[in-house]
N, C-alpha and C positions, 0 to 999 in steps of 0.2 A: 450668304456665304461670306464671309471673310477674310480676307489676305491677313490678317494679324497673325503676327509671329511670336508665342508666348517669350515674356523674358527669362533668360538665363536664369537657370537656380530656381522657377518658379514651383516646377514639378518636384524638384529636390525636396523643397522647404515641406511641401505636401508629404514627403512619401517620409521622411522623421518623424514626423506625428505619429504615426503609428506604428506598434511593435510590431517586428517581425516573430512570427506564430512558430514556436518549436514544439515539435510532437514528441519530443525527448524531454522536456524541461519537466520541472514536477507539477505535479497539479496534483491537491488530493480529491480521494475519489467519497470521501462523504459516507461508506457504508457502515450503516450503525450496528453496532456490535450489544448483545443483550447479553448480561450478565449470566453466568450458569449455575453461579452460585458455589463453584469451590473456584478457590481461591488461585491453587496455580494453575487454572485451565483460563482465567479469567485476566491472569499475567499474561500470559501466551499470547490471548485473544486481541487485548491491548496495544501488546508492540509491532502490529499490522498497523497502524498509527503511522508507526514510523519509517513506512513504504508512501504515506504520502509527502516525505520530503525530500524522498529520493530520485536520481533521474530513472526513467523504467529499467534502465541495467542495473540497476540498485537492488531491485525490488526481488532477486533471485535468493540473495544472502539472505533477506529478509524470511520469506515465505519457506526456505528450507528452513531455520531456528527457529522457527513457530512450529513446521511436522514435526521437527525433533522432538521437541518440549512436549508437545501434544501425543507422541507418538510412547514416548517414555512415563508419561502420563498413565498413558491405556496400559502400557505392560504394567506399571506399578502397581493398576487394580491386579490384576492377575498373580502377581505375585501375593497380597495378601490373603493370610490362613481363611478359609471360610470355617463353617461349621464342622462338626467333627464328623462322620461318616457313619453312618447307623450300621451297629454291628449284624455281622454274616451270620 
């Protein structure tokens, strides 16, 4: 056992070294995204990208304009003429 008394500032100098860890800061999350193959579904998909530079209160604006886009996407199949209707 030892009576040694650390010097001043010694723990300090320690404890700067290392970042202190924020669970808010951004970090991206890496999920790979696969091509659908049309082109504005494919935009959409993309700018989920750009929730990994945001802090997570970021990430709501984000994830609602991607449903939008997505969302107005689906109606827009819906909206086009199909085939003509076999007559009665």
């Amino acid at each position: 056992m030892s009576d040694a008394v650390p010097e001043p500032g010694a723990q300090e100098a320690g404890a700067e070294a290392q970042p202190e860890y924020d669970p808010a800061a951004p970090a991206p999350l890496h999920v790979p995204r696969t091509p659908t193959g049309n082109a504005e579904v494919d935009a959409r998909l993309a700018r989920l990208a750009d929730a990994d530079h945001l802090a997570t209160d970021g990430h709501v604006e984000v994830y609602e304009d991607v449903h939008r886009g997505l969302r107005d996407a689906l109606t827009a199949l819906d909206a086009r003429p199909g085939p003509p209707a076999p007559p009665a």
